[in-house]
N, C-alpha and C positions, 0 to 999 in steps of 0.2 A: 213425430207428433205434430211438429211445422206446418209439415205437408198434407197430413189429413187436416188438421185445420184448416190449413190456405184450402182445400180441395172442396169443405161443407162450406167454408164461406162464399168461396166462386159461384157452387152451385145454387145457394141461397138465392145470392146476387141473380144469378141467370133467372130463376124462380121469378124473384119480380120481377124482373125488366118483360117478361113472357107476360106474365099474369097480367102484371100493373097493382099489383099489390100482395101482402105480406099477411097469413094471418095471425094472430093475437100471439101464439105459441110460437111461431116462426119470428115472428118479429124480434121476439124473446129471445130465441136460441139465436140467432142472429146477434145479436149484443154480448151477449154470454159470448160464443167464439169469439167478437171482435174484443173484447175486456182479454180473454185468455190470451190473443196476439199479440198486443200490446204491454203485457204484463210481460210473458215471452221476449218480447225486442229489447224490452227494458232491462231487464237479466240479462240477455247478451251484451248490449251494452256493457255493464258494469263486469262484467266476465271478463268482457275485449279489454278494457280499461285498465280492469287488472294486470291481463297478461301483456300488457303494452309495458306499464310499470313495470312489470319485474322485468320482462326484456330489457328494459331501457340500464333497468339496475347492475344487471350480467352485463349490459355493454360498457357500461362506467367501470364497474371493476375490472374489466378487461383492455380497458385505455389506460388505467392506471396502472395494473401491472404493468405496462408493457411500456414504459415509460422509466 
């Protein structure tokens, strides 16, 4: 889902830089995908954060066994 994202917003993008402008719908749906990316990033983040945590949790317990 990332990648068709990143793939309408490219193309968006490409759309105006061609044109030089955006219309009223596009402009729109243009916001709406970049809201969904960012929403997106922010969940991996907090995803990644997590699994950093428990990593981090399994390595502690495994220095202390092992001690």
């Amino acid at each position: 889902m990332w990648q068709q994202l990143c793939t309408t917003y490219n193309y968006i993008m490409l759309v105006w830089q061609r044109r030089g402008y955006l219309t009223a719908d596009e402009y729109n749906y243009k916001n709406q995908i970049y809201q969904l990316l960012i929403g997106m990033n922010n969940q991996k983040m907090i995803v990644d954060q997590q699994l950093s945590d428990e990593m981090m949790k399994h390595l502690i317990k495994m220095v202390v066994k092992s001690k």
